[in-house]
ROKE-960107 format. One record per residue (C-alpha): residue number from 1; residue in three letters; chain; x, y, z. Coordinates in steps of 0.1 Angstrom, whole numbers, plus 2048, in hexadecimal, padded with zeros to 3 digits. Each point is the difference from the previous one (the first is absolute). Example, Ala and Ser with C-alpha at 12.3 -4.5 7.8 and 13.67 -1.06 7.14 Angstrom:
# residues 2
REC  seq  type  mol  east  north   up
REC    1   ALA    A   87B    7D3  84E
REC    2   SER    A   80E    822  7F9
# end
This chain:
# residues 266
REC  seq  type  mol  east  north   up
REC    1   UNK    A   8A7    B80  C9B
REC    2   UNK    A   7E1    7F9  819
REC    3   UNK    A   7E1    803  7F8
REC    4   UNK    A   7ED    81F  810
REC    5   UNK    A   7E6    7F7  818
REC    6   UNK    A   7DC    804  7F5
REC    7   UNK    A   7E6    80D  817
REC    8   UNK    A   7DA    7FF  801
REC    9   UNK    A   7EA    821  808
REC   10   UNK    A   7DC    7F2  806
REC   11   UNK    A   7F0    822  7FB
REC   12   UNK    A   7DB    809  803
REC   13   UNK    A   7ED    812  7E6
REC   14   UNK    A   7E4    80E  813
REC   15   UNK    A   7DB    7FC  7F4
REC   16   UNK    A   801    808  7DF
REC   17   UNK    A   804    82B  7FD
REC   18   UNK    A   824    805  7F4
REC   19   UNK    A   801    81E  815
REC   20   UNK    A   800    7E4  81E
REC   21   UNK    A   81F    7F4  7FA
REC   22   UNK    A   81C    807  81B
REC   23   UNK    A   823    816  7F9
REC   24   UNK    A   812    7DC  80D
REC   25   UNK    A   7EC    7ED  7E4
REC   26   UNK    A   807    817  7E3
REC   27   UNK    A   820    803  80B
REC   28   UNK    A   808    7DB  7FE
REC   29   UNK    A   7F0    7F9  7DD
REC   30   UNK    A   817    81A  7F4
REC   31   UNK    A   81A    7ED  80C
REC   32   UNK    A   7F4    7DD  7F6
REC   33   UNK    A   810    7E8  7E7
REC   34   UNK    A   7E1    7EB  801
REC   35   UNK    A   7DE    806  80A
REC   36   UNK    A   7E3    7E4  806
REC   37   UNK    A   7E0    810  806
REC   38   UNK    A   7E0    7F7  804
REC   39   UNK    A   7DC    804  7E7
REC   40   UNK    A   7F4    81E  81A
REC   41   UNK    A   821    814  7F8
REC   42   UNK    A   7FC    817  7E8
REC   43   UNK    A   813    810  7E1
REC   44   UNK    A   805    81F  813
REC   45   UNK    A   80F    7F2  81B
REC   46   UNK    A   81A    7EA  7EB
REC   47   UNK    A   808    81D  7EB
REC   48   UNK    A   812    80B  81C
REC   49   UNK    A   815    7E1  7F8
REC   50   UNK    A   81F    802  7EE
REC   51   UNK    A   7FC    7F5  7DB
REC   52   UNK    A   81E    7EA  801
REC   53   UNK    A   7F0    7EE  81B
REC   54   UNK    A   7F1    7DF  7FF
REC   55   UNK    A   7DC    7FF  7FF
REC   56   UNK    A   7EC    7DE  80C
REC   57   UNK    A   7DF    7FA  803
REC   58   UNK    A   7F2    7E7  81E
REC   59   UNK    A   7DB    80D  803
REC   60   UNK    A   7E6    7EE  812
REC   61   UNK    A   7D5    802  7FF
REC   62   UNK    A   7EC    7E9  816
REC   63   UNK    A   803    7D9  7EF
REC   64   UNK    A   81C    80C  7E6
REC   65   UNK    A   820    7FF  80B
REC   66   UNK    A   816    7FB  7DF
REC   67   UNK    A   824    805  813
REC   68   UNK    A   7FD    7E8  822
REC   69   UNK    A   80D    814  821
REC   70   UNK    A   81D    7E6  804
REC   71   UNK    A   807    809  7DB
REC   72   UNK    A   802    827  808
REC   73   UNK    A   815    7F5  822
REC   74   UNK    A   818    7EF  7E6
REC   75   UNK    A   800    820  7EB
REC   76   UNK    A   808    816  81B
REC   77   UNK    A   81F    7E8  810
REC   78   UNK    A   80F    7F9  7D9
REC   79   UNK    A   7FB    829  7F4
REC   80   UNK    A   813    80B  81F
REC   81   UNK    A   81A    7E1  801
REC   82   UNK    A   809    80F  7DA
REC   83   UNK    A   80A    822  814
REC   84   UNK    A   7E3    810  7FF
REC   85   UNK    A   7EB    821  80D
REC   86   UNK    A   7DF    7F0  800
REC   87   UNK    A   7DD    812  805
REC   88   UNK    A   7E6    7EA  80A
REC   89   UNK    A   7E4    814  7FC
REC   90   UNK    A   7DE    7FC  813
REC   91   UNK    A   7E0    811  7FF
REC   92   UNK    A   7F6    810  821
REC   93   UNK    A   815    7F4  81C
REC   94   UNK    A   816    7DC  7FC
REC   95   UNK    A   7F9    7F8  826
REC   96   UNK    A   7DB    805  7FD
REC   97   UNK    A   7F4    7E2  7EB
REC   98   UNK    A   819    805  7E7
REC   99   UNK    A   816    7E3  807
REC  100   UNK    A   81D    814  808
REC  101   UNK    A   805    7EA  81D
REC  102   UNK    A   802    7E2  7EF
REC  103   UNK    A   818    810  7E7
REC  104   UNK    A   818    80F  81B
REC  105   UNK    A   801    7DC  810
REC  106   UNK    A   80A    7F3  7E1
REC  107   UNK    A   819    818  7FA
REC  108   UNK    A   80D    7FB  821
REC  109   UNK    A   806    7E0  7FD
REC  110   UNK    A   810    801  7E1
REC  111   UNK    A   818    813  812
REC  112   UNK    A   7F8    81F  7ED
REC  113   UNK    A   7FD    823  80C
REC  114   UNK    A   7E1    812  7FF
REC  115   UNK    A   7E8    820  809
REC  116   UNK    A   7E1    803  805
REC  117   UNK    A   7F4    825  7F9
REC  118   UNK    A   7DD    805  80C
REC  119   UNK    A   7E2    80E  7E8
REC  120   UNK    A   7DB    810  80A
REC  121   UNK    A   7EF    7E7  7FF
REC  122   UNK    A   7D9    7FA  7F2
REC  123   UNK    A   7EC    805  821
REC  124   UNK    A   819    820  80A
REC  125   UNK    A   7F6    80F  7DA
REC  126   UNK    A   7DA    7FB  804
REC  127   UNK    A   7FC    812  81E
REC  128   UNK    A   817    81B  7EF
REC  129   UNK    A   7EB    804  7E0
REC  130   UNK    A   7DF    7F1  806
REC  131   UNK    A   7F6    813  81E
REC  132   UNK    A   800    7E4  818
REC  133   UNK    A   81A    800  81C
REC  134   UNK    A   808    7DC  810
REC  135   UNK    A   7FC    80C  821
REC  136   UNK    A   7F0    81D  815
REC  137   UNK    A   7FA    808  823
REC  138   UNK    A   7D6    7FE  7FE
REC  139   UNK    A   800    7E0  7EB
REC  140   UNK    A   81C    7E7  801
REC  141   UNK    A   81D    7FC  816
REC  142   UNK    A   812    7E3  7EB
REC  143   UNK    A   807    7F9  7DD
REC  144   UNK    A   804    7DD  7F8
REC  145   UNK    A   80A    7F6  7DB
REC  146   UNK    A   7FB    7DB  7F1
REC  147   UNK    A   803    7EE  7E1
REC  148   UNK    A   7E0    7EF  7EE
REC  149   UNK    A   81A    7EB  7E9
REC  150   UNK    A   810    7E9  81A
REC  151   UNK    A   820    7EC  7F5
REC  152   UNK    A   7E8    7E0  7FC
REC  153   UNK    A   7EC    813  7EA
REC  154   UNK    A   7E6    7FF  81E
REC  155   UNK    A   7F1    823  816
REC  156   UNK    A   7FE    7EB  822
REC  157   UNK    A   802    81E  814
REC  158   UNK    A   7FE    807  824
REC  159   UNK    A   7DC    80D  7FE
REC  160   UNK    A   7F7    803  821
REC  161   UNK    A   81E    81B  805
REC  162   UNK    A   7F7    810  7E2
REC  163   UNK    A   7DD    806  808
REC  164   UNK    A   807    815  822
REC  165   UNK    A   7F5    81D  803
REC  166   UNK    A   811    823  7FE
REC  167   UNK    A   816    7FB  7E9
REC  168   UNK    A   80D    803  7D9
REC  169   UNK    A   804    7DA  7ED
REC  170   UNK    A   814    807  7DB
REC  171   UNK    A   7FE    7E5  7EC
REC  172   UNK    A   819    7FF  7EA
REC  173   UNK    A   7F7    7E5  7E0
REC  174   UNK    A   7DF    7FD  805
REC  175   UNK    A   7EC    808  7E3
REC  176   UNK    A   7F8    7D9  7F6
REC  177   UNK    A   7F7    7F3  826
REC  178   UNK    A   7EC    825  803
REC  179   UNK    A   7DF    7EE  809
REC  180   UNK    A   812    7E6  816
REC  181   UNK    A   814    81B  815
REC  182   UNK    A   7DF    813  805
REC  183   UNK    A   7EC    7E3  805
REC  184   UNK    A   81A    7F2  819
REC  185   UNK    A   801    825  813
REC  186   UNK    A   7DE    7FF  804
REC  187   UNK    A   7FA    7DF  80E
REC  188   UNK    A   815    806  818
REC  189   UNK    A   7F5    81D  813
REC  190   UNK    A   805    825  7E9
REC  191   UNK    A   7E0    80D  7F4
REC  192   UNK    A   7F4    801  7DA
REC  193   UNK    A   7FF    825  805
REC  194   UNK    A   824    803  80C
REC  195   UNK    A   80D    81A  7E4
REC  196   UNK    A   816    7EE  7E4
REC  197   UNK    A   813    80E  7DD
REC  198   UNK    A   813    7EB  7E1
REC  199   UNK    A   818    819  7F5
REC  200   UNK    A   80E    7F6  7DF
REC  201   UNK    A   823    80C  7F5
REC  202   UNK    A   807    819  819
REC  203   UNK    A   816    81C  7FC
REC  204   UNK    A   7FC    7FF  7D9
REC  205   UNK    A   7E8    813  7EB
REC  206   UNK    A   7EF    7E1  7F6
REC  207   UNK    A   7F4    7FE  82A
REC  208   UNK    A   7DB    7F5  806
REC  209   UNK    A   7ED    7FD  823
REC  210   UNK    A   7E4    7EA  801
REC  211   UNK    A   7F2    80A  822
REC  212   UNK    A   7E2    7EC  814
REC  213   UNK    A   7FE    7E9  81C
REC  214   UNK    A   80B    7E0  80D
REC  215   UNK    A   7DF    7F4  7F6
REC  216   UNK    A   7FC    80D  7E0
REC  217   UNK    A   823    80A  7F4
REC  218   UNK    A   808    7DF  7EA
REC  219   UNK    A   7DE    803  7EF
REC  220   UNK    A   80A    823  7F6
REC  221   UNK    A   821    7F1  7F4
REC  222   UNK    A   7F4    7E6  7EC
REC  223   UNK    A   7EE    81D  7EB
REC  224   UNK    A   81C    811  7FE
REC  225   UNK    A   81C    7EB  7F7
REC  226   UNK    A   81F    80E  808
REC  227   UNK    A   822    7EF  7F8
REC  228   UNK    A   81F    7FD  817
REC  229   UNK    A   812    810  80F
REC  230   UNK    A   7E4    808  81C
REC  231   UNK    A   804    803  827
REC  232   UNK    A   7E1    7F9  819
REC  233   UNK    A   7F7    81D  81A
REC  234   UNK    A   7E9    7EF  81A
REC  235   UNK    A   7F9    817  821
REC  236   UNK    A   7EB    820  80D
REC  237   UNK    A   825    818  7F2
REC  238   UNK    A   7EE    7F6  7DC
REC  239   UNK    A   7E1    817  80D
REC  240   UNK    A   81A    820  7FC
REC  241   UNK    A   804    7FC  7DD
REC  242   UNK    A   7DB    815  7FB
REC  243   UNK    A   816    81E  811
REC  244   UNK    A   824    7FC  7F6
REC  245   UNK    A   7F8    7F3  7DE
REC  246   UNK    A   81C    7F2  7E7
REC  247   UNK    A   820    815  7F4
REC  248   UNK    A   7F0    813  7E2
REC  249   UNK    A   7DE    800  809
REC  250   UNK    A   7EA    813  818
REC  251   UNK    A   7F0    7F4  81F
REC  252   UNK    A   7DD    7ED  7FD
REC  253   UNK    A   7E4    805  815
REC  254   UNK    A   7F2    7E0  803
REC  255   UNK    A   815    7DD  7F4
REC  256   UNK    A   801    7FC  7E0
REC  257   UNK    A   7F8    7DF  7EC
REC  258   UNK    A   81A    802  7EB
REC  259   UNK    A   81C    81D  7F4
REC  260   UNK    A   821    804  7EC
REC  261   UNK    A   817    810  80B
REC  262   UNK    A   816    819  7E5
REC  263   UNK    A   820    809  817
REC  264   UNK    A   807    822  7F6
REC  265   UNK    A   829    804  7FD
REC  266   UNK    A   815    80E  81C
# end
């Protein structure tokens, strides 16, 4: 008797609230044999999991990467090769710095059928929940997101493109190169007063906005200390945040230094 054919979902988890998750996502862990998932998935989210299911852990935080990429390529190509209903599951979105390209190519060439089932992801959940939409008719007509954490471990960005004016940069992986990325900005043409926001775990009840400027934001930062996850805001859209506020807390009057957010349930 043949062997059934495997096949691998590449499924996005969405920023980090549970709630985020799509109907195509939890509807595919229920049906997965397997599911390889990444440190920013959480418990609630694979509970929706089959028990019987396989259950492997390939996490990754900035300069420790225990389980290579080409080793989780492998994983994918030998899990579905055994017949297989495989979950490979992603925080936020797994075309939006999540490798999910590189994991698709793989698959492809391995001959292996895939899907890629999108998630929200990171930039898309702060403007939801901490009160600063990405773009807006008065203050930016473009949204352009960027990784700090470059494949050669370097943040050679196109400055000069990110610096214009009129528009929203989301930095995605920034937290380390923080005073390099708003160093670089302002050398290159955007004003130390330009509004700017950290925004640490969105969409979870652990999220923190450290708000400030270009200028001043990483000093502010350093005092702080967040951890990852965290997404940059840079742009004049952060300046709303004083009226829209976060999900579960009220509008400010002026910007605030520093605030948690508690997000009130649904």
């Amino acid at each position: 008797m043949a062997r059934k054919a495997g096949i691998v979902h590449i499924v996005g988890a969405g920023p980090g609230d549970p709630e985020l998750l799509t109907l195509k996502a939890v509807k595919r862990l229920r049906e997965a044999d397997a599911v390889v998932h990444d440190r920013l998935v959480s418990p609630e989210m694979l509970a929706h999991a089959s028990p019987d299911a396989e259950r492997f852990y390939v996490g990754k935080a900035r300069g420790a990467h225990p389980v290579p990429q080409r080793e989780i390529n492998a994983l994918l190509v030998r899990l579905a090769r055994a017949g297989k209903r495989v979950v490979r599951l992603k925080g936020g979105d797994p075309h939006v710095f999540g490798r999910g390209g590189e994991e698709a190519e793989a698959l492809a060439a391995a001959g292996i059928a895939f899907e890629v089932v999108p998630g929200v992801t990171a930039a898309c959940g702060v403007a939801a929940c901490a009160g600063i939409p990405l773009t807006h008719r008065d203050y930016a007509q473009a949204c352009v997101f960027v990784t700090a954490c470059l494949k050669d471990g370097s943040s050679n960005l196109d400055w000069e493109m990110l610096a214009r004016p009129r528009q929203t940069v989301v930095v995605y992986m920034g937290l380390a190169a923080l005073e390099q990325v708003c160093g670089q900005l302002a050398a290159h043409g955007l004003a130390p007063a330009t509004p700017a926001a950290l925004v640490e775990r969105a969409t979870t009840p652990g999220q923190r906005v450290i708000q400030s400027t270009l200028g001043t934001l990483a000093a502010r930062v350093r005092r702080a200390a967040p951890e990852p996850p965290t997404l940059l805001v840079v742009g004049e859209v952060v300046r709303l945040r004083a009226k829209l506020g976060a999900r579960g807390e009220a509008p400010q009057a002026a910007q605030p230094e520093e605030t948690r957010a508690v997000l009130a349930a649904d």
